[in-house]
C-alpha positions as a Markdown table, in Angstrom:
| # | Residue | x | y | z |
|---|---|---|---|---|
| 1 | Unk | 2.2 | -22.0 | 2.3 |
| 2 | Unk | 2.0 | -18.3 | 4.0 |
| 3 | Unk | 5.2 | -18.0 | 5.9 |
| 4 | Unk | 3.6 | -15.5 | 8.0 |
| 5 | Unk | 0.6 | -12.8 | 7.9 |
| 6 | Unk | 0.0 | -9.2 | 9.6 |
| 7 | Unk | -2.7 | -9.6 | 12.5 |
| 8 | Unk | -4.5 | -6.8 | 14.7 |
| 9 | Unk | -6.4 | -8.0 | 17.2 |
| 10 | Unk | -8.5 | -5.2 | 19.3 |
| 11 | Unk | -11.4 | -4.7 | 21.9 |
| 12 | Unk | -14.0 | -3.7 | 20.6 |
| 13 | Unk | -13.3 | -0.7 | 22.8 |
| 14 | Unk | -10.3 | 0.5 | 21.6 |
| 15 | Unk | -8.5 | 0.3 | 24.5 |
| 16 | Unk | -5.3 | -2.2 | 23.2 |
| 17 | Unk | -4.7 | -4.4 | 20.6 |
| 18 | Unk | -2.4 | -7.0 | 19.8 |
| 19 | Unk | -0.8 | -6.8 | 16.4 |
| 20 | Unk | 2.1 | -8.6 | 14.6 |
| 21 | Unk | 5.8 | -8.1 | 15.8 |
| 22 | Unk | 7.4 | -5.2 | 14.1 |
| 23 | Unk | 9.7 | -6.2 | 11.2 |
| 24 | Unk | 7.7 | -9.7 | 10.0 |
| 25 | Unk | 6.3 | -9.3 | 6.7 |
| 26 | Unk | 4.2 | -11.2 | 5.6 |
| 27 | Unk | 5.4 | -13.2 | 2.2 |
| 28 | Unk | 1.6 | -14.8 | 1.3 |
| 29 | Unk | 1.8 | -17.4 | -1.7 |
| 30 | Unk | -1.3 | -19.6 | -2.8 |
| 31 | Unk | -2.3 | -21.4 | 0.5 |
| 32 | Unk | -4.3 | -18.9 | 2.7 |
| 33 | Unk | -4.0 | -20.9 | 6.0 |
| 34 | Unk | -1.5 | -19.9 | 7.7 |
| 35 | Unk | -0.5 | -19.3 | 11.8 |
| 36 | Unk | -0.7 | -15.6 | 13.2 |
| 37 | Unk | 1.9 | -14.2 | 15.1 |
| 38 | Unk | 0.5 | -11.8 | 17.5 |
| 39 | Unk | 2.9 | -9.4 | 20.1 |
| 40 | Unk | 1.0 | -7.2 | 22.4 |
| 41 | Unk | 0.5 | -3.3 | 22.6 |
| 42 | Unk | -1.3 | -1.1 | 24.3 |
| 43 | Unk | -2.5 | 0.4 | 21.3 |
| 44 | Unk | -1.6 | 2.8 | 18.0 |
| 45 | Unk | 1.9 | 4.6 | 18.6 |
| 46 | Unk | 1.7 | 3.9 | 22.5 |
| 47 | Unk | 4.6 | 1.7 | 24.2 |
| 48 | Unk | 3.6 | -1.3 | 25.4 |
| 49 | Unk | 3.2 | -1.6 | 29.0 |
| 50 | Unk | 5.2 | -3.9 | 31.2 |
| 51 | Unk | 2.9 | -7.4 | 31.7 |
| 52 | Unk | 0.6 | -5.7 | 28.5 |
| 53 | Unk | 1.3 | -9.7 | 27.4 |
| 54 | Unk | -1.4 | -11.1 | 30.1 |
| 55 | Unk | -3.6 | -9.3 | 28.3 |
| 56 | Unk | -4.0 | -11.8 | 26.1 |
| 57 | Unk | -6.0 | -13.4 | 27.9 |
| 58 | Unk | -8.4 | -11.3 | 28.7 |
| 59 | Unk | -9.4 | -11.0 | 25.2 |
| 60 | Unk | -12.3 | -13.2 | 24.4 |
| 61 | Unk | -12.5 | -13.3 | 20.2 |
| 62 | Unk | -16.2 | -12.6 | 19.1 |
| 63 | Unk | -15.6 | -11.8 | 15.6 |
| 64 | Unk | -12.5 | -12.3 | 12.4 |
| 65 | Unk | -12.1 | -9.4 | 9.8 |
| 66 | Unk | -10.0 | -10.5 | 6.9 |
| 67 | Unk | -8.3 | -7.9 | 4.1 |
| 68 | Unk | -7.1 | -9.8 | 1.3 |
| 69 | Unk | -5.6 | -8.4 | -2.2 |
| 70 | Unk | -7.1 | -9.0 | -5.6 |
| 71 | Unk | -10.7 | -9.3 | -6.5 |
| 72 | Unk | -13.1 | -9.8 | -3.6 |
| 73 | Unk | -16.5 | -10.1 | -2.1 |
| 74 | Unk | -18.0 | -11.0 | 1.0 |
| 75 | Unk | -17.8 | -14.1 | 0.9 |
| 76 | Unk | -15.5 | -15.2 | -1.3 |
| 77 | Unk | -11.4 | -13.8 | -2.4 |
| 78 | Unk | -12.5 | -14.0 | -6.8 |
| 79 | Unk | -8.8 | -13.7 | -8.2 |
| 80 | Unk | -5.5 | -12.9 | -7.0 |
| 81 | Unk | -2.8 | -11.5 | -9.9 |
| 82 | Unk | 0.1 | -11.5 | -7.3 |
| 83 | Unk | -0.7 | -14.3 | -5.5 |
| 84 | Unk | -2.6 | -16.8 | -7.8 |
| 85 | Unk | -6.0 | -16.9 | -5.7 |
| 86 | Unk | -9.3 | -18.0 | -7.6 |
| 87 | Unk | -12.3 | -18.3 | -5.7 |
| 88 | Unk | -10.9 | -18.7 | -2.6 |
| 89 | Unk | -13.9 | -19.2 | -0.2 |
| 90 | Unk | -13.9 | -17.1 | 3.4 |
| 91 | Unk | -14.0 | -19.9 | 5.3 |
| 92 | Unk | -10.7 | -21.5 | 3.8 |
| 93 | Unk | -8.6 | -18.4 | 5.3 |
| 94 | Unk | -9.9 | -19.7 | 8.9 |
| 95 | Unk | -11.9 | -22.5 | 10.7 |
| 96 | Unk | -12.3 | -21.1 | 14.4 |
| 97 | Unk | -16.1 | -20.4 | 14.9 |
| 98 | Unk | -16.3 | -16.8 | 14.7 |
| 99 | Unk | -18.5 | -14.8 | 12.6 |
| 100 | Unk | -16.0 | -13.8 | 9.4 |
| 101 | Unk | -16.1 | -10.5 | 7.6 |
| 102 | Unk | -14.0 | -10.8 | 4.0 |
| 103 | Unk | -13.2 | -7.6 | 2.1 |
| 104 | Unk | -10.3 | -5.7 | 0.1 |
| 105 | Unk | -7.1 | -5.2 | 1.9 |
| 106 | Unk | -6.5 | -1.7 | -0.2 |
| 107 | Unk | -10.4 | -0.7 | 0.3 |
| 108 | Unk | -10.2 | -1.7 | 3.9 |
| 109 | Unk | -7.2 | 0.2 | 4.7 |
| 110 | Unk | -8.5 | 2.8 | 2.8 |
| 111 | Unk | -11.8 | 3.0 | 5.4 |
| 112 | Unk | -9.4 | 2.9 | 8.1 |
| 113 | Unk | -6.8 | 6.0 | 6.4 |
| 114 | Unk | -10.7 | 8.0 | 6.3 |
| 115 | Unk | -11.6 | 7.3 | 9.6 |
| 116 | Unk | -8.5 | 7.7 | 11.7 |
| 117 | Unk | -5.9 | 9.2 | 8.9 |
| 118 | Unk | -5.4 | 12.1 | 6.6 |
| 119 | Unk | -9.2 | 11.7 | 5.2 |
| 120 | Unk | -10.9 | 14.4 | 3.1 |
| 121 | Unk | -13.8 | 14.3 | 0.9 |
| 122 | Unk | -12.2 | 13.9 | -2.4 |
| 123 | Unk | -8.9 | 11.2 | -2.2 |
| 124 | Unk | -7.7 | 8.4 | -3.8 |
| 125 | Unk | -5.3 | 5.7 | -1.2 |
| 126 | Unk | -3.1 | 3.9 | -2.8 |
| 127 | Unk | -1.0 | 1.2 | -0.9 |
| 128 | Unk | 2.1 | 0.0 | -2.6 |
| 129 | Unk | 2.9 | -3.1 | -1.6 |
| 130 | Unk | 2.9 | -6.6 | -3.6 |
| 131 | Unk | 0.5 | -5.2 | -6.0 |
| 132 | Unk | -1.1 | -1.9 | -6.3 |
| 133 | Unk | -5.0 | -0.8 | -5.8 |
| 134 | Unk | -6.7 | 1.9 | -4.8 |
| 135 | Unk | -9.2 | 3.4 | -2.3 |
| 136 | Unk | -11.5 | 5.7 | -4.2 |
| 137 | Unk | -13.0 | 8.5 | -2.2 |
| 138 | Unk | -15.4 | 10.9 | -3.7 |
| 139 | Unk | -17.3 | 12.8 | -1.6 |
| 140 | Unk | -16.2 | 11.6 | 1.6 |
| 141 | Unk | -17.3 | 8.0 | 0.9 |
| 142 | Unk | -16.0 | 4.7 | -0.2 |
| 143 | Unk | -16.4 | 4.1 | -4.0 |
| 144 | Unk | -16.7 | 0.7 | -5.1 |
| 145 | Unk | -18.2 | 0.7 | -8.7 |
| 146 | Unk | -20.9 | -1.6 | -10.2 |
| 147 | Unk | -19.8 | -4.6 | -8.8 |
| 148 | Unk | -17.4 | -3.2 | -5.8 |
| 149 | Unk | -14.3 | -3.4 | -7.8 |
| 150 | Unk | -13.5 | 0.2 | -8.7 |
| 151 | Unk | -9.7 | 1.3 | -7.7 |
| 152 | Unk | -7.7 | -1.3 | -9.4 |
| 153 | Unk | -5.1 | 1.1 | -10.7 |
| 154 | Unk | -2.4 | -1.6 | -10.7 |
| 155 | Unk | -3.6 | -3.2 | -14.0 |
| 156 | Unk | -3.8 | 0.5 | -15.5 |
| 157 | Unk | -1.9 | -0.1 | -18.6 |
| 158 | Unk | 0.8 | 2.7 | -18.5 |
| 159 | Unk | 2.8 | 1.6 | -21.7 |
| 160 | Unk | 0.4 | -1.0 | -23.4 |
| 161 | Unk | 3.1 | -2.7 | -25.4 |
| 162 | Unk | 4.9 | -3.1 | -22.3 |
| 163 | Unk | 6.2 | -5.8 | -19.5 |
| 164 | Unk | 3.8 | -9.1 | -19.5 |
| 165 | Unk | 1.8 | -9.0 | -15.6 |
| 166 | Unk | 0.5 | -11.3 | -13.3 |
| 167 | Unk | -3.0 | -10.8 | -14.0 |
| 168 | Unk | -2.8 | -11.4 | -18.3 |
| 169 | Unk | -2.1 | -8.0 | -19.7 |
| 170 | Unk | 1.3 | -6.1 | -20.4 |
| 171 | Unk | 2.3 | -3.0 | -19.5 |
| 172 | Unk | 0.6 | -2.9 | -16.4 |
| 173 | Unk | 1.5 | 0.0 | -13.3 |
| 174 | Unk | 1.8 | -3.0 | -11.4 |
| 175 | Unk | 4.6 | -4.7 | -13.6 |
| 176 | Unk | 6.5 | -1.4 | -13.1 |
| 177 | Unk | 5.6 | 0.8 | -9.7 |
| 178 | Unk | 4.8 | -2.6 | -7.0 |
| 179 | Unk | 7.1 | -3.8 | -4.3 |
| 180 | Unk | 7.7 | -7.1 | -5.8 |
| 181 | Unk | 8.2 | -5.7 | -9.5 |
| 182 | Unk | 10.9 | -3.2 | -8.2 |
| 183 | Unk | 12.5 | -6.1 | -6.6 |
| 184 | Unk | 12.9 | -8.1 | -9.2 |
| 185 | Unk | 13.8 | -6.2 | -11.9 |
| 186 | Unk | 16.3 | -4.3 | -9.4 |
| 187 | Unk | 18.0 | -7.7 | -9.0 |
| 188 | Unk | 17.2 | -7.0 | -5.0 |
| 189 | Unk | 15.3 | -9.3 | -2.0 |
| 190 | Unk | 13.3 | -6.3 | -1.7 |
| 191 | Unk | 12.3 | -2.8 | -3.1 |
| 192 | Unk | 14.1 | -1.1 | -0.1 |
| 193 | Unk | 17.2 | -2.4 | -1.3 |
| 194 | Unk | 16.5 | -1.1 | -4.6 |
| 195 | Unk | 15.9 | 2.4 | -3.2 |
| 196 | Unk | 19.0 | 2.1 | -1.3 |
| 197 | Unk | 21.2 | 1.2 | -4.2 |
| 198 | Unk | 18.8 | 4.0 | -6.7 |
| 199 | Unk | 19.9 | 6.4 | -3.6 |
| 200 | Unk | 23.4 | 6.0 | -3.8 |
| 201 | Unk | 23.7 | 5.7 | -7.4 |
| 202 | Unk | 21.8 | 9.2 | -7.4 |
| 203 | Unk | 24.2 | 10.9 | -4.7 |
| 204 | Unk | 27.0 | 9.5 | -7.0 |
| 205 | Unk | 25.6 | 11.0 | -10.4 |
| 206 | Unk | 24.7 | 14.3 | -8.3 |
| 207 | Unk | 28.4 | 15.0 | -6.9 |
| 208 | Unk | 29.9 | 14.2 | -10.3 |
| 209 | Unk | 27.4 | 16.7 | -12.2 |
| 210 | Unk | 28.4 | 19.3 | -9.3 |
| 211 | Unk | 31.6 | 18.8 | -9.3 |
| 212 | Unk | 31.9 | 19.1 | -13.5 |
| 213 | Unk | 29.1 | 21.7 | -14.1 |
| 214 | Unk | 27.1 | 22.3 | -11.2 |
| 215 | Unk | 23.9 | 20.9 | -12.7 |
| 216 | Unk | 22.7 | 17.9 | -10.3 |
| 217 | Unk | 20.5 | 15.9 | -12.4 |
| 218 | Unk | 18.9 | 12.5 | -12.5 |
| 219 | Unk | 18.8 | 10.2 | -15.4 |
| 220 | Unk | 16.7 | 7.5 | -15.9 |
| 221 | Unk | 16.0 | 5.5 | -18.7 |
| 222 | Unk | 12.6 | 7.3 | -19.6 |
| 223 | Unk | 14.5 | 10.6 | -20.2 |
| 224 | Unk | 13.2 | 12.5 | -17.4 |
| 225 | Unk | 15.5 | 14.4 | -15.4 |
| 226 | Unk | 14.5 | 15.3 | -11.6 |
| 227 | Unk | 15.8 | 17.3 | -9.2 |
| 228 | Unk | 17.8 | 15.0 | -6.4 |
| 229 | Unk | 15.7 | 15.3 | -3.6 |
| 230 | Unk | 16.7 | 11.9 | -2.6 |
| 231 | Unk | 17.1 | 11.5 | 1.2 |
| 232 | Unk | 15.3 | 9.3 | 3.7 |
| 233 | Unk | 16.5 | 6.2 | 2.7 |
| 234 | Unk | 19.7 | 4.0 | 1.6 |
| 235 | Unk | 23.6 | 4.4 | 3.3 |
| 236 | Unk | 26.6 | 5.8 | 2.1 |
| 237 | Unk | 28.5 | 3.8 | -0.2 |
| 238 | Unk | 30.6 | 5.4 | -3.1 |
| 239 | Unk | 29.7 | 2.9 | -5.4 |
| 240 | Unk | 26.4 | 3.2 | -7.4 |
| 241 | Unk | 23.7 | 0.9 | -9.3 |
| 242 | Unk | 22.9 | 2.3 | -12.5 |
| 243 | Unk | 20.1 | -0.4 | -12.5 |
| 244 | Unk | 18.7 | 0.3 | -9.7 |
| 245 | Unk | 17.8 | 4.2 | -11.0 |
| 246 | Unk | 16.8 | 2.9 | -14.0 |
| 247 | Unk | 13.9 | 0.3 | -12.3 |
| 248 | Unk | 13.5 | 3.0 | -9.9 |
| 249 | Unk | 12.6 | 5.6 | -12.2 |
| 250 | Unk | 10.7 | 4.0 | -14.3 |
| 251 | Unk | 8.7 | 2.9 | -11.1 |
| 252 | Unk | 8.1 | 7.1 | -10.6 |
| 253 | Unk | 7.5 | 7.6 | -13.3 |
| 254 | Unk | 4.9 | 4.6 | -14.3 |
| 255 | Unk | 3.1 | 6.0 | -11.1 |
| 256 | Unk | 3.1 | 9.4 | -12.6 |
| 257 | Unk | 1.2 | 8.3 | -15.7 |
| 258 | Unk | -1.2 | 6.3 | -14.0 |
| 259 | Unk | -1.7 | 9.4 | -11.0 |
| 260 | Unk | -1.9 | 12.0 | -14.2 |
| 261 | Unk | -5.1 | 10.2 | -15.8 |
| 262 | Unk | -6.6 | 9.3 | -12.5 |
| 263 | Unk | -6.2 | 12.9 | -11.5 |
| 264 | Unk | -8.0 | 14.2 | -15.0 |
| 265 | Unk | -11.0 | 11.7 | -14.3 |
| 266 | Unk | -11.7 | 12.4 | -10.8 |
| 267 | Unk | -9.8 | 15.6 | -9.6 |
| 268 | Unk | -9.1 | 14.4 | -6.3 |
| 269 | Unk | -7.8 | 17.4 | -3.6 |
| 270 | Unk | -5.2 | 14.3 | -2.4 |
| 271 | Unk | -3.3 | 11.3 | -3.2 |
| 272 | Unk | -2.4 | 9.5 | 0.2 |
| 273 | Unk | 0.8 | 6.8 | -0.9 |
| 274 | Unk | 0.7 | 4.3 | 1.8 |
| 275 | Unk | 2.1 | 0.8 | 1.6 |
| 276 | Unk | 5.6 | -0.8 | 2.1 |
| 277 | Unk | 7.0 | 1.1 | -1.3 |
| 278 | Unk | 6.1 | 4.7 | 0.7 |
| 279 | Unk | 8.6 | 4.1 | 3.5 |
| 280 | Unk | 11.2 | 5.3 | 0.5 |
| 281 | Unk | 10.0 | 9.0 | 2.0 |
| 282 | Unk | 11.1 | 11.9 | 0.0 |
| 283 | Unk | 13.2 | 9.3 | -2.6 |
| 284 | Unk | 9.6 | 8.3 | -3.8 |
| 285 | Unk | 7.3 | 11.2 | -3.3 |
| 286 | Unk | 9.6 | 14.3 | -4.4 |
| 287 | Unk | 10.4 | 13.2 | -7.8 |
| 288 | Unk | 6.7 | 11.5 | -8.2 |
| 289 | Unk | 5.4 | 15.4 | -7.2 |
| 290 | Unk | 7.7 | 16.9 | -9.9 |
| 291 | Unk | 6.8 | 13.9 | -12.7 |
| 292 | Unk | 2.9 | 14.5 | -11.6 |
| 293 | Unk | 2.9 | 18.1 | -11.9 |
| 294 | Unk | 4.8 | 17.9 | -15.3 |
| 295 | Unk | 2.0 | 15.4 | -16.8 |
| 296 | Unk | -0.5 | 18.3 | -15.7 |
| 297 | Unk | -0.2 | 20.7 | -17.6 |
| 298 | Unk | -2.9 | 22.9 | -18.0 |
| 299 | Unk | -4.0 | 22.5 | -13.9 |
| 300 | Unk | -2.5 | 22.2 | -10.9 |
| 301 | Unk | -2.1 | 18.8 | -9.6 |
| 302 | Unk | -3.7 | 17.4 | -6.4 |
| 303 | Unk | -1.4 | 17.1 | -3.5 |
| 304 | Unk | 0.6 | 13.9 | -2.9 |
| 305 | Unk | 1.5 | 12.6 | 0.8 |
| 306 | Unk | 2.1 | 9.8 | 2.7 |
| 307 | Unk | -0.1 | 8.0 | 4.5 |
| 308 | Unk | -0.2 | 8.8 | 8.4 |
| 309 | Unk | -1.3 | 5.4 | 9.4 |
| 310 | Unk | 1.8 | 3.7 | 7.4 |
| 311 | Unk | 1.7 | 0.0 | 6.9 |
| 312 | Unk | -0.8 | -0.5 | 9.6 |
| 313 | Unk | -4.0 | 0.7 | 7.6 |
| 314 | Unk | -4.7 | -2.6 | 6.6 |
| 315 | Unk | -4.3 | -4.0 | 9.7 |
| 316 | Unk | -6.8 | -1.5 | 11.1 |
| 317 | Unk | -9.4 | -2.0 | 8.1 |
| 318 | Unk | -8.9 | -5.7 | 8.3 |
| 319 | Unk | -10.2 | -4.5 | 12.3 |
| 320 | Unk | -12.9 | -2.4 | 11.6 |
| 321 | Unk | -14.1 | -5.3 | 9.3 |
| 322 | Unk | -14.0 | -7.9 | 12.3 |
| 323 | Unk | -16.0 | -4.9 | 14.2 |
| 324 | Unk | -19.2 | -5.0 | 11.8 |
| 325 | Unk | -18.6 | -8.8 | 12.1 |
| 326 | Unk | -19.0 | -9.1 | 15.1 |
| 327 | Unk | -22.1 | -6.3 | 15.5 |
| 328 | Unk | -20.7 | -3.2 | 16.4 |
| 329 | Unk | -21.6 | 0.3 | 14.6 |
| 330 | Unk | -18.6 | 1.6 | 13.0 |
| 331 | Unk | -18.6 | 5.8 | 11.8 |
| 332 | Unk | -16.1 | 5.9 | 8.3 |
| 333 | Unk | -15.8 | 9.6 | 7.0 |
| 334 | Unk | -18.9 | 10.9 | 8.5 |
| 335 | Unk | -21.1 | 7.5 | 7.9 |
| 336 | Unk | -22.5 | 5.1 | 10.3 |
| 337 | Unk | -22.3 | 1.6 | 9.3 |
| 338 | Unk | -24.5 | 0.0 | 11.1 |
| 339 | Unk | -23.9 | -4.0 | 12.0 |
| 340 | Unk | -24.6 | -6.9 | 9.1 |
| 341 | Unk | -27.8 | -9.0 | 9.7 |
């Protein structure tokens, strides 16, 4: 059973929303009923205001937008790798009698990143969280493939003779570079623990290489020595976890395979990291710049960033999915979607 799940409940105005406390995360396993937790706001990256919580009942619910991981469609979640999903139908994720719009948590969080984010005409998103997918922009549109599935760079096989995953193959991105897989193969509750350790570990290595040569170098396990930009995350202990690096690294530079051949296919300007793994900071996205630009060669790479809407881009896709739902016209990236039938 879901021990909790991220909700963001808005007008259709724009003028609040209600969203999940800060600090639940959601830990989804097979059953996707679950209770919602909502706390009230006045709306993004405002404070709330005092009695904001008797708007609640104000709001009268006229539509459900659900972003869910894995393979999905309209109507139905197809399969799930990280959390063992098959043909899950949209009405088992709720019963209230609302009109229900189903679609990709990555591509819906991607829509959201174009419309109130960092956009751009040419970008791949790519939350990392429990998995990894991505939000393919070309153009300044949504790219969804033949059958709506494009953007799974999670099961890009980055060593193919390499650690079994979730969904069947081995050597997956996603069995190296996602929050869970960091995790466990850090020996940690979660990947920011990992980074933590990885970060003191690296500020240990550093001050020893200093203090004997002056060189301050990382070492991981692939061979790939970075420069220790490592800041951002993780406290000051004196004692290290070799470990820790090691899964760490290989994490970068997993990602930096998988970015390099995605960057030869499409040439995107930007790569926007978003997700739960991108609140690392500078420990993830310096040394994934240097291990990018290093797999490129003969061109320069595209530019790599954070996402500005953080771990709430789902949330807001998951919102502007409940908006078409419920009949509204929604603008992504310079379209107008108008309302489903």
């Amino acid at each position: 059973m879901i021990a909790a799940i991220s909700a963001f409940v808005t007008d259709l105005a724009r003028t609040r929303t209600i969203r999940h406390p800060p600090g639940v995360s959601p830990t989804p396993e097979t059953d996707p009923g679950a209770e919602v937790r909502l706390a009230v706001e006045a709306g993004p990256g405002t404070d709330t205001p005092p009695g904001a919580e008797a708007a609640v009942a104000e709001l009268r619910p006229v539509a459900v937008g659900l972003a869910v991981p894995g393979l999905v469609t309209s109507t139905h979640a197809v399969f799930s790798a990280a959390f063992g999903w098959r043909d899950v139908p949209a009405s088992a994720f709720t019963d209230v009698d609302l009109p229900v719009a189903l679609g990709h948590d990555v591509r819906s969080a991607g829509e959201a990143e174009l419309a109130y984010g960092v956009g751009g005409e040419n970008v791949l998103f790519l939350p990392i969280g429990t998995g990894i997918a991505g939000a393919v922009v070309l153009s300044g549109s949504l790219y969804g493939g033949a059958g709506g599935w494009a953007g799974q760079i999670g099961h890009i096989p980055v060593w193919p003779d390499g650690l079994a995953c979730g969904c069947g193959q081995r050597g997956c991105l996603a069995a190296y570079a996602s929050g869970s897989a960091i995790a466990t193969r850090g020996g940690a509750g979660t990947a920011e623990e990992v980074v933590r350790r990885a970060t003191r570990h690296a500020a240990k290595v550093a001050a020893e290489s200093a203090a004997g040569d002056g060189a301050a170098t990382i070492r991981t396990a692939t061979g790939v020595g970075d420069s220790a930009a490592v800041t951002g995350v993780g406290g000051g202990s004196a004692v290290g976890d070799a470990r820790a690096a090691e899964v760490w690294g290989e994490a970068v530079e997993a990602l930096a395979l998988a970015l390099a051949t995605y960057t030869l296919l499409l040439d995107p300007a930007r790569i926007v990291i978003g997700g739960g793994v991108a609140q690392a900071g500078d420990a993830l996205l310096v040394p994934l710049r240097e291990r990018l630009t290093a797999r490129l060669a003969f061109r320069r790479p595209p530019e790599v960033l954070a996402s500005s809407l953080g771990v709430r881009a789902g949330l807001m896709g998951a919102g502007l999915l409940g908006w078409r739902a419920a009949g509204s016209v929604v603008q992504v990236g310079g379209q107008v979607h108008e309302p489903r039938p």
